[in-house]
C-alpha positions in Angstrom: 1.1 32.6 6.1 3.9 31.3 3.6 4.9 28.2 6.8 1.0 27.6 6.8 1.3 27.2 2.7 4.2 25.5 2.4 3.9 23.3 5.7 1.1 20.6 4.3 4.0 20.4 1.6 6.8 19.6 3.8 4.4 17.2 5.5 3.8 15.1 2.8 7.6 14.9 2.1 8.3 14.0 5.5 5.6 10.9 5.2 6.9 9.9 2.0 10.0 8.8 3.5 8.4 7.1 5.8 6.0 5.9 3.4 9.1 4.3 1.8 10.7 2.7 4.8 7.0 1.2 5.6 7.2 -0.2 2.6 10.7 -1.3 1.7 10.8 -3.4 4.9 7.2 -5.1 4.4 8.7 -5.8 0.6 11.9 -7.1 0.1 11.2 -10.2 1.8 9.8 -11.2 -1.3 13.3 -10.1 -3.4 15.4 -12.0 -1.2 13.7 -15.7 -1.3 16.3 -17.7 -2.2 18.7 -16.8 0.2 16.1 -17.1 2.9 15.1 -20.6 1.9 18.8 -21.8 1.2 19.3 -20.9 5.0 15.8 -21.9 6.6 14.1 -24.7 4.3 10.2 -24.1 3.3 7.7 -24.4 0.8 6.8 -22.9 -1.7 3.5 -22.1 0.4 5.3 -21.6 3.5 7.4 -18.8 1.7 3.9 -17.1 0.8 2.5 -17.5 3.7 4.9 -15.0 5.6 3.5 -12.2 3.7 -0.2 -13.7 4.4 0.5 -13.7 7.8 1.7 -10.3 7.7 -0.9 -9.5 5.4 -4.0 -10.9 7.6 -2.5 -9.2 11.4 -1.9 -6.1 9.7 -5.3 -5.9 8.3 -7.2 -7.0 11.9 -5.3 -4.5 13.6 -6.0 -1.6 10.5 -9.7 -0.5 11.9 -8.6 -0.5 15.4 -5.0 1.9 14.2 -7.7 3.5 12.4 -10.0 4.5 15.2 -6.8 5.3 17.3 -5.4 8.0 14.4 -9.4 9.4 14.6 -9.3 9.7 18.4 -6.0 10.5 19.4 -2.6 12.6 18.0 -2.2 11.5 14.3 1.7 12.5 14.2 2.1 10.5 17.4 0.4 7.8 16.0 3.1 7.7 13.2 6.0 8.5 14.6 5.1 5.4 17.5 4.5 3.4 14.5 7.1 4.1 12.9 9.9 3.4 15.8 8.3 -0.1 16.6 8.0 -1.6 12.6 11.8 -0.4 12.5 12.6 -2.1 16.1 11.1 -5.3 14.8 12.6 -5.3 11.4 16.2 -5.4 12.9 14.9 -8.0 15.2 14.0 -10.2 11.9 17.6 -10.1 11.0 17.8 -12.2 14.6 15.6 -15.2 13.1 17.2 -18.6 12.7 13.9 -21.0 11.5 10.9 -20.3 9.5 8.5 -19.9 13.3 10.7 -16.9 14.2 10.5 -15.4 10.9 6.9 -16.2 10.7 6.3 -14.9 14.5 8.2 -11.4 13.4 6.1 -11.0 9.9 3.0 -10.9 12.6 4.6 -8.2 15.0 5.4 -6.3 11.8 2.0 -6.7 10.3 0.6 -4.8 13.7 3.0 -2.4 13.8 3.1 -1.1 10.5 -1.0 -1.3 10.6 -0.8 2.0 12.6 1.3 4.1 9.9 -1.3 4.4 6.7 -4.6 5.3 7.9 -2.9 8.0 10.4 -0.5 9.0 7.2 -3.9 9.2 4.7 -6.0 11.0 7.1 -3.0 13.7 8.2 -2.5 14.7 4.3 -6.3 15.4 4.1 -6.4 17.2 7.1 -3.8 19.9 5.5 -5.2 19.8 2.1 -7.6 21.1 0.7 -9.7 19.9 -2.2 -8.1 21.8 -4.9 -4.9 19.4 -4.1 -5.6 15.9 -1.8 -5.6 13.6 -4.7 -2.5 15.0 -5.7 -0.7 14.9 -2.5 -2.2 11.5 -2.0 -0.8 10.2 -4.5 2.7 11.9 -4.3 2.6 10.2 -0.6 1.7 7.0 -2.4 4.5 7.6 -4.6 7.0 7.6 -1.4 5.6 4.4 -0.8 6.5 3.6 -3.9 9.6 4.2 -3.8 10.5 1.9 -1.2 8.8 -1.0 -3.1 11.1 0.1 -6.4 14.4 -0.1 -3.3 13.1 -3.4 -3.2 15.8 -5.0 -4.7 18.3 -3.9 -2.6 17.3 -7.1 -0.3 18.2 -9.5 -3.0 21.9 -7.4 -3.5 22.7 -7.6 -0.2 21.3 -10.9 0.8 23.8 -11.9 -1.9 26.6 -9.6 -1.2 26.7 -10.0 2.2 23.7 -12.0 3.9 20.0 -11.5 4.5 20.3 -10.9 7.8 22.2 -7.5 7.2 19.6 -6.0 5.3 16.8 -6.3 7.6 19.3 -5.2 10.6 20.2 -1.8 8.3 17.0 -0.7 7.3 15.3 -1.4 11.0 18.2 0.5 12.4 17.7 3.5 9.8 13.6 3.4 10.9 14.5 4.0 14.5 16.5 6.8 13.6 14.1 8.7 11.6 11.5 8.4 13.9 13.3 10.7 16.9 13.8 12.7 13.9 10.0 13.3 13.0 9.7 14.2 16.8 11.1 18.2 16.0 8.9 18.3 12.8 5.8 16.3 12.4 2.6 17.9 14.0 -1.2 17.8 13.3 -3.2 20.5 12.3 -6.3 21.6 15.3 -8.4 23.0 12.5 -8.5 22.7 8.8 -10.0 25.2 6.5 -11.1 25.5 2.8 -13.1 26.3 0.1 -15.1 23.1 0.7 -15.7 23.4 4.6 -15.0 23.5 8.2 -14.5 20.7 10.6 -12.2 20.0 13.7 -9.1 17.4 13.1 -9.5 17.5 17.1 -11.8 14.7 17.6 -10.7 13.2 20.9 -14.5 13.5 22.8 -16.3 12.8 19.7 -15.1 10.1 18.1 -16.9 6.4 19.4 -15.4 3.3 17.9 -19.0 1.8 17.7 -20.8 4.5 16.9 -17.9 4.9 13.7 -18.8 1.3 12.9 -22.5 1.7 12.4 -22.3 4.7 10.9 -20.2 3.4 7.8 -21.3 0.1 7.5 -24.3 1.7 7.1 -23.1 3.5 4.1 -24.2 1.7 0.8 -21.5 3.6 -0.8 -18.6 2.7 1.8 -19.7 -0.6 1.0 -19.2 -0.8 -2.4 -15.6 0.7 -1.9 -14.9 -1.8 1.0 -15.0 -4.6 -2.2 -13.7 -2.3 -4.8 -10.5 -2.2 -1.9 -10.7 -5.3 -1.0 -10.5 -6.6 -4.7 -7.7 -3.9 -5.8 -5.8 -5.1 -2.9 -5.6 -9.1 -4.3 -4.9 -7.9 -7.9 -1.9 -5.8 -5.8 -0.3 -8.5 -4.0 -0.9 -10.9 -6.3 0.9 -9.5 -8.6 4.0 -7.6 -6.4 3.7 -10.9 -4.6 4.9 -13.4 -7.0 6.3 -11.0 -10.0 10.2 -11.8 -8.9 9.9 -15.6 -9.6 7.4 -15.2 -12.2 10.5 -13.0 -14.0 13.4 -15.6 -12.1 11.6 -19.0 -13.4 10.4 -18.1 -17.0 13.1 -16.0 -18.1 16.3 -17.9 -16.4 17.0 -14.9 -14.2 19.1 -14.8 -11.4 17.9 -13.6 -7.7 19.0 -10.0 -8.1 18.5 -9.7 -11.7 14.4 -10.9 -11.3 14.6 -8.4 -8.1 16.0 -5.3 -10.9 13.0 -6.5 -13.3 10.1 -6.8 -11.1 11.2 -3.4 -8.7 13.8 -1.2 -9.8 12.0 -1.1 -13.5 8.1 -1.4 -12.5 8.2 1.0 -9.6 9.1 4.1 -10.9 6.5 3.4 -13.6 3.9 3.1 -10.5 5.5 6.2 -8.9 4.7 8.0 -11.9 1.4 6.8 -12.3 0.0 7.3 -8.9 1.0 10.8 -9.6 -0.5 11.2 -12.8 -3.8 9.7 -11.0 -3.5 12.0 -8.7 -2.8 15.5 -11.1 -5.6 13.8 -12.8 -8.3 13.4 -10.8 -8.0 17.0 -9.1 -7.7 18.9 -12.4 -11.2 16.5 -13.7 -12.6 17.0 -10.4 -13.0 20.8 -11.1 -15.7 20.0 -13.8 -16.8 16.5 -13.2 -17.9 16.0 -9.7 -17.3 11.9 -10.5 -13.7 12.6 -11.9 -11.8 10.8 -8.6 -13.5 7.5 -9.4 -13.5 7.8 -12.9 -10.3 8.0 -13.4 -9.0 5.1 -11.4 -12.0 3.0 -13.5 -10.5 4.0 -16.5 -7.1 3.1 -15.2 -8.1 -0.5 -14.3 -9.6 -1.0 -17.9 -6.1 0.3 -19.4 -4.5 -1.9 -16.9 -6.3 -5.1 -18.3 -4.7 -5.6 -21.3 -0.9 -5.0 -20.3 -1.2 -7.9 -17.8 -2.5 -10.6 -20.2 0.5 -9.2 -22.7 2.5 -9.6 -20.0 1.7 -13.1 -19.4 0.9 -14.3 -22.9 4.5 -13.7 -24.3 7.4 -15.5 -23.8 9.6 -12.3 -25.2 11.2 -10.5 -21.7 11.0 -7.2 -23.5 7.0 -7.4 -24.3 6.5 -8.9 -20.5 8.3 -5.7 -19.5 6.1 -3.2 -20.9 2.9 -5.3 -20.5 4.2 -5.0 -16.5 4.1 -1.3 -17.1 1.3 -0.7 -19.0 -0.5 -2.1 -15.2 1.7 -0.4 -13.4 1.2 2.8 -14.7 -2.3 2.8 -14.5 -3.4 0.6 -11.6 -2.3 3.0 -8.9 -4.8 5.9 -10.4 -6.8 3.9 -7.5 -4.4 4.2 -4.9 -4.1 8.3 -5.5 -8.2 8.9 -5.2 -9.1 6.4 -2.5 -8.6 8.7 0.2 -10.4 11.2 -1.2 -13.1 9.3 -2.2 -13.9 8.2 1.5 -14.1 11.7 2.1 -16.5 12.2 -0.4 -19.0 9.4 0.7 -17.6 8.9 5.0 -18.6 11.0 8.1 -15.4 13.2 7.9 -14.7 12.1 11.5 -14.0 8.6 10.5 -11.5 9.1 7.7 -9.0 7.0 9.2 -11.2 4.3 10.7 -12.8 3.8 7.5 -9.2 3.7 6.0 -8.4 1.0 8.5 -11.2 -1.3 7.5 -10.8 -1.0 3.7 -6.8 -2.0 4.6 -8.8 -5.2 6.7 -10.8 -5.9 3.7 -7.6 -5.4 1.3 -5.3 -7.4 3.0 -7.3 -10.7 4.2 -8.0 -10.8 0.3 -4.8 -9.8 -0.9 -3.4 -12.9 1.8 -5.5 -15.3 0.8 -4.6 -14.6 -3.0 -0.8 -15.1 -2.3 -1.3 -17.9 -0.6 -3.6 -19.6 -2.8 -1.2 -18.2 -5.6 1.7 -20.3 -3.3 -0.5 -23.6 -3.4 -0.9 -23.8 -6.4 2.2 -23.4 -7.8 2.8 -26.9 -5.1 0.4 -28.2 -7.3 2.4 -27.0 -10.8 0.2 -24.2 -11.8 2.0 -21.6 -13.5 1.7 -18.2 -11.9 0.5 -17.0 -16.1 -2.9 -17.5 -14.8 -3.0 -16.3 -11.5 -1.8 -13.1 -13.4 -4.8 -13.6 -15.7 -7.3 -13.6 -12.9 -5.9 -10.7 -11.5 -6.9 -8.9 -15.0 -10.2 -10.1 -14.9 -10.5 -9.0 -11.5 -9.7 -5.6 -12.5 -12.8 -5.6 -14.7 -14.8 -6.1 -12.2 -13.0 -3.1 -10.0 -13.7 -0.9 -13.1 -17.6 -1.4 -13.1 -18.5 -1.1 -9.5 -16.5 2.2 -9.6 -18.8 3.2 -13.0 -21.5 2.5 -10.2 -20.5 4.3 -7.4 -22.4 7.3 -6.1 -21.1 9.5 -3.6 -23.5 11.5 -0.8 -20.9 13.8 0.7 -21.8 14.4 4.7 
C-alpha cells in the first residue's frame, strides 16, 4: 500500500527530469543565436524559422503520438521517445549549414511529439482528483526547469562552441532513458473517489472513432483555440525574449540568456505550481475552479507584459516579465485536467496531441511572423503587446467554458 501511495509520486519525479531534458534541448537553440549565425549565416527569419519548423512537425505528429500513448504502453511510449529526441540532439551538434540544422529541428520536432501527451495522460492515470492539477503542474514545473537551464547553451556556445552543448545534453538523454527502463511502468487500472476506468485500452481505442468523438465536443472545441492561442502568446514570447533583452538593453549573448531564462523560469516553475495547488484546493468547492483559475491568471498576466514592454528601465521589464510568468502557466497546470473533465477518458492523450497540433502551428506561425517583421524593422514591443491582448481573449472563452464530464 505505502509503494502504491508513494509510486504516482516518484513517477512524476522521474517525468520531470525528463520533462526538463525535453525541453532544455527544444530551447536553448534560441539562447545560443549568435554563435549559431556567426558560424552558419541566416536571417533573421531563417533563425525563427528553425523553431517553426520544429514547431509545425511536432505538432502534425502530436494527435498521432497521441493516439499511440491511448493505444499502446504509455512508459514505453516515453522512454522510446525519449532515447530518439536525445539521439538526434547529439546528431545537431553534427550540422555544418542552416539545411542540416533545419533538417534536424524536424526529426526533433517528431521525436519529442511522442513525450507530452504520453507524460500528461500517465500522471492522470495515477492521480486521483484530489491531486492531478497539482502534479500536473509540478511535471510542468520539470519542464520548466529545463527552459530556466536554458542558458547554459549560450555559456557554452561561448566557452567552448555550440556544437558541444547539443552533443552533451543528447548524450545525457540517451542515458536516462535505459535508466527509466528499471523504473517507469503504467498503471492496468486506476481507482478513485471520482471513478473506475481501464488505463488498458489497447482493443478499444479507434483512431477515427477518437476523432469524431471529440471534434464533436463543443467544449473540446473551445479549448482546442483557448490552446491554440495560449500556445502563440508562449512562443512568442520565450521565442524572441533573449534578443528583445540583448538588443534593447545592450546585453551580451549570455547575459540576455541569464535574463530571459535563469530569472523568468523559476518564476514560471513557481507559478505552474501555485496553479496547480490552486485549482485542486478551489476545485473542492467550485466545480469551475480548474478553468477559473488559469482565466484569472491570463487577466493578471496582461498588464505585466505591456509594463514589460512600455519601459525602457531593465529592472521594471524584469518584473513586468514576471508578473506573466508567474501567472500564465496557471493554464499549463489545469489543461490536463480540464480534458478530463469535458473528453471521453479514453482519448486523454489523443485529445492532448491535437491541442499540442493546434498550439504549435499557431505558436510557429507567430515566431515566424514575429521573425519577418523584425526584417521589416518592427520592434518585437508590439508583438509582445499582441500577445497581451491575446491573453484577453484566452481569459473570456475560459469564463465561457462548460464542462459535461463523460
Amino acid at each position: 500500500m505505502t509503494n502504491r501511495k508513494l509510486y504516482p509520486w516518484l513517477l512524476v519525479a522521474m517525468l520531470c527530469i525528463v520533462g526538463c531534458l525535453n525541453y532544455l534541448d527544444r530551447m536553448m537553440i534560441v539562447t545560443m543565436r549568435s554563435s549559431i549565425v556567426d558560424e552558419i549565416p541566416m536571417s533573421d527569419a531563417q533563425f525563427g524559422l528553425l523553431t517553426s519548423v520544429f514547431l509545425w512537425v511536432y505538432g502534425f505528429t502530436s494527435p498521432v503520438a497521441g493516439y499511440i500513448a491511448d493505444r499502446f504502453n504509455r512508459s514505453k511510449v516515453i522512454i522510446a521517445s525519449l532515447f530518439i529526441w536525445s539521439l538526434v540532439t547529439w546528431l545537431t551538434s553534427k550540422a555544418t549549414n542552416f539545411e542540416q540544422l533545419l533538417a534536424a529541428r524536424a526529426l526533433m520536432g517528431i521525436s519529442e511529439a511522442f513525450y507530452i501527451p504520453a507524460a500528461m495522460a500517465l500522471i492522470m492515470d495515477w492521480h486521483s482528483e484530489r491531486t492531478k492539477s497539482t502534479a500536473v503542474g509540478i511535471h510542468v514545473a520539470g519542464v520548466t526547469v529545463g527552459q530556466s537551464l536554458g542558458f547554459l547553451g549560450a555559456w557554452i556556445a561561448e566557452s567552448h562552441s555550440w556544437h558541444y552543448a547539443f552533443a552533451i545534453f543528447g548524450l545525457i538523454g540517451v542515458c536516462y532513458a535505459f535508466v527509466l527502463l528499471f523504473f517507469l511502468k503504467d498503471r492496468g487500472l486506476l481507482l478513485d473517489t471520482e471513478s473506475v476506468y481501464s488505463c488498458d485500452k489497447s482493443k478499444e481505442v479507434n483512431f477515427l472513432e477518437a476523432l469524431r468523438s471529440l471534434f464533436s465536443n463543443k467544449a473540446f472545441l473551445l479549448v482546442v483555440a483557448i490552446w491554440g492561442l495560449a500556445g502563440a502568446v508562449s512562443w512568442m514570447v520565450n521565442g524572441w525574449l533573449p534578443t528583445y533583452y540583448k538588443e534593447e538593453f545592450n546585453l551580451s549573448q549570455t547575459e540576455a540568456g541569464l535574463y530571459s531564462t535563469a530569472y523568468f523560469f523559476p518564476a514560471v516553475l513557481f507559478g505552474v505550481i501555485l496553479g496547480g495547488a490552486l485549482a485542486d484546493h478551489w476545485s473542492k468547492t467550485q466545480s469551475k475552479a480548474r478553468m477559473w483559475v488559469p482565466a484569472i491568471g491570463f487577466l493578471i498576466a496582461v498588464p505585466g507584459i505591456f509594463i514589460a514592454s512600455y519601459t525602457t528601465i531593465l529592472w521594471a521589464t524584469v518584473a513586468g516579465f514576471l508578473i506573466y510568468a508567474v501567472t500564465r502557466p496557471f493554464i499549463d497546470a489545469n489543461m490536463m485536467p480540464i480534458l478530463g473533465m469535458i473528453a471521453d477518458k479514453r482519448y486523454l492523450a489523443t485529445g492532448y496531441g491535437i491541442l499540442n497540433l493546434f498550439s504549435c502551428i499557431i505558436g510557429g506561425v507567430g515566431i515566424y511572423v514575429a521573425g519577418i517583421l523584425r526584417d521589416e524593422q518592427v520592434k518585437l514591443t508590439l508583438v509582445f503587446q499582441v500577445a497581451a491582448l491575446t491573453m484577453v481573449i484566452c481569459a473570456v472563452l475560459l469564463f465561457r467554458l462548460k464542462t459535461h464530464s463523460r
